[in-house]
C-alpha positions as CSV (number, residue, x, y, z in Angstrom):
1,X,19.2,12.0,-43.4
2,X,18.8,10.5,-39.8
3,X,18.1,6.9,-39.8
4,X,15.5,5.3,-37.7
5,X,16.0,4.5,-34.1
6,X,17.0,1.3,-33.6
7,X,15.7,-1.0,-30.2
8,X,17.5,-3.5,-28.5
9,X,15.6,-7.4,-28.4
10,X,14.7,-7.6,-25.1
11,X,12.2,-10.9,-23.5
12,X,8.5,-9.6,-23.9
13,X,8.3,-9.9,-20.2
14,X,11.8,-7.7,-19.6
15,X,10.4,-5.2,-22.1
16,X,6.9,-5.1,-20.5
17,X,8.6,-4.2,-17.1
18,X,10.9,-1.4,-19.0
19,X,7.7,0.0,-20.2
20,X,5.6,-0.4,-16.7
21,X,8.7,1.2,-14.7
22,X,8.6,4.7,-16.9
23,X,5.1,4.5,-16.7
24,X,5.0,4.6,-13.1
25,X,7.4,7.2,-12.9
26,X,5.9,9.5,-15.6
27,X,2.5,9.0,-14.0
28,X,3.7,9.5,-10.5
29,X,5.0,12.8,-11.5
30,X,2.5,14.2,-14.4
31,X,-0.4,12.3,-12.8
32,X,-2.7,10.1,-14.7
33,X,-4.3,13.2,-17.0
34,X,-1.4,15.1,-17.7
35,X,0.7,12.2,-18.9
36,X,0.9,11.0,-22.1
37,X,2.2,8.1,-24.1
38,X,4.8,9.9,-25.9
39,X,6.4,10.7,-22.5
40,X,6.1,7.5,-21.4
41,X,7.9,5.8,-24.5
42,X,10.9,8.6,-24.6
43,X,11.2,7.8,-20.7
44,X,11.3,3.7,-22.0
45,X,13.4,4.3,-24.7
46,X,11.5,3.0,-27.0
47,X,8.4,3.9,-30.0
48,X,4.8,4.3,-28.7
49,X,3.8,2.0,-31.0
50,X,5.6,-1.0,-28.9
51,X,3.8,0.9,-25.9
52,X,0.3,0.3,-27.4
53,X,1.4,-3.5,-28.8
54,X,2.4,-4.3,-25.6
55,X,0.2,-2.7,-22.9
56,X,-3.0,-0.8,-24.6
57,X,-4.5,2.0,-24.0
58,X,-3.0,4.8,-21.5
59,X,-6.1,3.5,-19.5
60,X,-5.1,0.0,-19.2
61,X,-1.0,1.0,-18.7
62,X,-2.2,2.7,-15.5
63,X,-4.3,-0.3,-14.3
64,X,-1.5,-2.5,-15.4
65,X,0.9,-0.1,-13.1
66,X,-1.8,-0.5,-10.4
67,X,-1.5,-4.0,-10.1
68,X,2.1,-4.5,-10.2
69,X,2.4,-1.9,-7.2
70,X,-0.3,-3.3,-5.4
71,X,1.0,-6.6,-5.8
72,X,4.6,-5.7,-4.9
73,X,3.4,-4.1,-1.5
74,X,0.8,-7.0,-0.8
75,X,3.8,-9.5,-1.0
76,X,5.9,-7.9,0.8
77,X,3.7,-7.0,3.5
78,X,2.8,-11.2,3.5
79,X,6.5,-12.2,3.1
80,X,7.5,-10.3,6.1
81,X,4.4,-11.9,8.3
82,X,5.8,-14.9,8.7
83,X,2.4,-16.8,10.6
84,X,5.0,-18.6,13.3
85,X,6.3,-15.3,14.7
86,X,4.1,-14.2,17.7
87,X,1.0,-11.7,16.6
88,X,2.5,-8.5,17.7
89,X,5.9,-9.1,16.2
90,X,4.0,-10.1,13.0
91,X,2.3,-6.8,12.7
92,X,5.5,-5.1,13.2
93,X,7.1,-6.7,10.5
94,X,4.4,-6.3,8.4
95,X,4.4,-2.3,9.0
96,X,8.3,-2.6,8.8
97,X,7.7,-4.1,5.4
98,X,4.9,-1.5,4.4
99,X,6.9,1.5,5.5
100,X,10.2,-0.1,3.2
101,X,8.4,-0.2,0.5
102,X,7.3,3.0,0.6
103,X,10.5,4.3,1.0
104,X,12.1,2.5,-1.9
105,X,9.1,3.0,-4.1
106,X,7.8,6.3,-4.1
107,X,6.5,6.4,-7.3
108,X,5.0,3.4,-7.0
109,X,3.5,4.5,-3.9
110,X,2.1,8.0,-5.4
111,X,0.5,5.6,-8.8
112,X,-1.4,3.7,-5.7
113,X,-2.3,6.6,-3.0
114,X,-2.3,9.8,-4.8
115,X,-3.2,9.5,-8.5
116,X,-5.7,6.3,-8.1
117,X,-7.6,6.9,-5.2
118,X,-9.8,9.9,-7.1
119,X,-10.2,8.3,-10.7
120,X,-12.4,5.8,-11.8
121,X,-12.1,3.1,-12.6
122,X,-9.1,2.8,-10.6
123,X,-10.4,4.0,-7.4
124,X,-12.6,1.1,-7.1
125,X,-9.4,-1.3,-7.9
126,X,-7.9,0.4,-5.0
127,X,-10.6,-0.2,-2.6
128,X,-10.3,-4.0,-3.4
129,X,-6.8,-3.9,-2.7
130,X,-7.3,-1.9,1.0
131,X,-9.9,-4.4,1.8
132,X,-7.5,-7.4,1.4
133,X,-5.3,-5.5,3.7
134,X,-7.3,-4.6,6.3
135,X,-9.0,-8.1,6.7
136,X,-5.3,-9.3,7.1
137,X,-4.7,-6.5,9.8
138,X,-8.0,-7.5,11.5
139,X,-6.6,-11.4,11.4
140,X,-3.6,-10.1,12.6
141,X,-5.0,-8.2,15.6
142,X,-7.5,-11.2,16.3
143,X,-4.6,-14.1,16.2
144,X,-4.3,-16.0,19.7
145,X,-7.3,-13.8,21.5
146,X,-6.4,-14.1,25.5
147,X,-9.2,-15.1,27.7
148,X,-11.1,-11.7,28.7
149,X,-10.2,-10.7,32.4
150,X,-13.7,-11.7,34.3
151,X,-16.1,-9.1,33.7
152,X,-14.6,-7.3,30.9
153,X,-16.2,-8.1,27.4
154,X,-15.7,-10.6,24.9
155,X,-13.6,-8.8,21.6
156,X,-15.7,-8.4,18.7
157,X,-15.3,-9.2,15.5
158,X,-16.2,-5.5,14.9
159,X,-13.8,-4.1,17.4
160,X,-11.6,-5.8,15.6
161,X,-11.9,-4.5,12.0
162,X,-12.4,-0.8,13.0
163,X,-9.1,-1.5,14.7
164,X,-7.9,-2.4,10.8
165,X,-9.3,0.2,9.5
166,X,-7.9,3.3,11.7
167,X,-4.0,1.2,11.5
168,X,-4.1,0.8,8.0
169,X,-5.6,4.6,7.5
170,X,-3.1,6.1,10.1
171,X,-0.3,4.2,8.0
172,X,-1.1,5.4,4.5
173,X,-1.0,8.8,6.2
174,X,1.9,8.4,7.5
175,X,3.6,6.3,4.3
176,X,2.1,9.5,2.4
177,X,4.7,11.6,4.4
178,X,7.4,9.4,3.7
179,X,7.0,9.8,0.2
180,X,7.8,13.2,0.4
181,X,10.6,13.4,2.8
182,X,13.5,10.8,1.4
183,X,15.8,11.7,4.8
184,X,12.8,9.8,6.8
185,X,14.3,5.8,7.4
186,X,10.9,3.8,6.9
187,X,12.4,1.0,10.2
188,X,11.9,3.9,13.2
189,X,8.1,5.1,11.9
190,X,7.0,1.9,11.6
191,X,8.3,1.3,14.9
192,X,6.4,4.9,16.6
193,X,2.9,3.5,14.8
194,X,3.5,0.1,16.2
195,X,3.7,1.7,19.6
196,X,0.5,4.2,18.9
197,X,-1.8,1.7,17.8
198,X,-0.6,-2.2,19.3
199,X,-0.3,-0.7,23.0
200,X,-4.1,0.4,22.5
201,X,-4.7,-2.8,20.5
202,X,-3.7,-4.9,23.5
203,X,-6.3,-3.4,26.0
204,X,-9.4,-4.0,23.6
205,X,-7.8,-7.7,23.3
206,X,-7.7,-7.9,27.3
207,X,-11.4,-6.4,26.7
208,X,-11.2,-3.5,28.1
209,X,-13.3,-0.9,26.5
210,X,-13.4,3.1,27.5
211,X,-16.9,4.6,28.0
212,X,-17.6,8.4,27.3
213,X,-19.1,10.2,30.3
214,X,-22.9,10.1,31.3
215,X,-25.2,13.2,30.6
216,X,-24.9,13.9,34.6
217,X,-20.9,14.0,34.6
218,X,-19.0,16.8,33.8
């Protein structure tokens, strides 16, 4: 007769991180519904009972995967903005940053873009994540304002979150193509959106503004 499995004694911490890395990578791939504990133990290499001692539910392991993700990328993001580094080279960085994560964590990146954005209630711990972002974006973008050119407009605060909003939406569409194509080196996109968006970020921080046409113009 087989005996039981035995498991090596591992820190709590070491073994919670053993656990959280098979879960992101068996819900990256199954998706949050199709999942299920048992896979996510064998993937560990260890019982489901330590799974549910350790973590909970299956509900709480994916919001516990949530936050470690969303924590990785939200320091590395900060750690690469260093605040003495001029604005634009900040936001590069910070994109540079984005886009390596990404591409070294793309199961980490499908737990946080693809199978939380429609489920609740992780959808809603997502949004409070995006929001941090993009009020960091909108700081970066507003950092060291230049004097308006006489007659152009003064920048608003509004202007300057929308700006956030459309960079950080254009890069999560673009880190979503990443995901999926491991030839892509993160370094040269984040490079191309910097380009795209900071070259039309500097004339709205010059304020300059374009103007649709009048009813009486073609």
């Amino acid at each position: 007769m087989p005996s039981a499995p035995t498991f090596k004694r591992l820190p709590r911490s070491v073994r919670e991180q053993q656990m959280l890395d098979a879960a992101v990578k068996v819900f990256s791939r199954r998706g949050y519904h199709s999942a299920s504990m048992d896979d996510i133990a064998e993937d560990a290499g260890i019982s489901k009972p330590m799974v549910y001692a350790y973590l909970g539910t299956k509900e709480s392991l994916f919001t516990a995967c949530l936050h470690r993700e969303g924590t990785r990328l939200m320091e590395a993001i900060a750690g690469a903005a260093a605040p003495e580094l001029p604005p634009d080279e900040q936001l590069w960085r910070g994109l540079r940053a984005f886009f390596g994560f990404v591409g070294a964590h793309r199961d980490g990146w499908s737990v946080l873009y693809r199978q939380a954005r429609g489920e609740q209630p992780f959808a809603d711990e997502l949004s409070v994540m995006r929001a941090q972002v993009i009020e960091v974006v909108a700081g970066l973008l507003g950092r060291n304002l230049p004097t308006p050119a006489p007659g152009a407009r003064q920048v608003r605060d509004t202007d300057l979150e929308i700006m956030a909003y459309a960079l950080v939406g254009a890069a999560e569409s673009v880190a979503d193509r990443l995901a999926d194509h491991p030839d892509e080196e993160p370094e040269p996109l984040a490079t191309r959106l910097m380009n795209a968006t900071w070259l039309g970020a500097g004339q709205l921080r010059l304020g300059e503004v374009w103007h649709p046409p009048t009813p009486d113009q073609p």
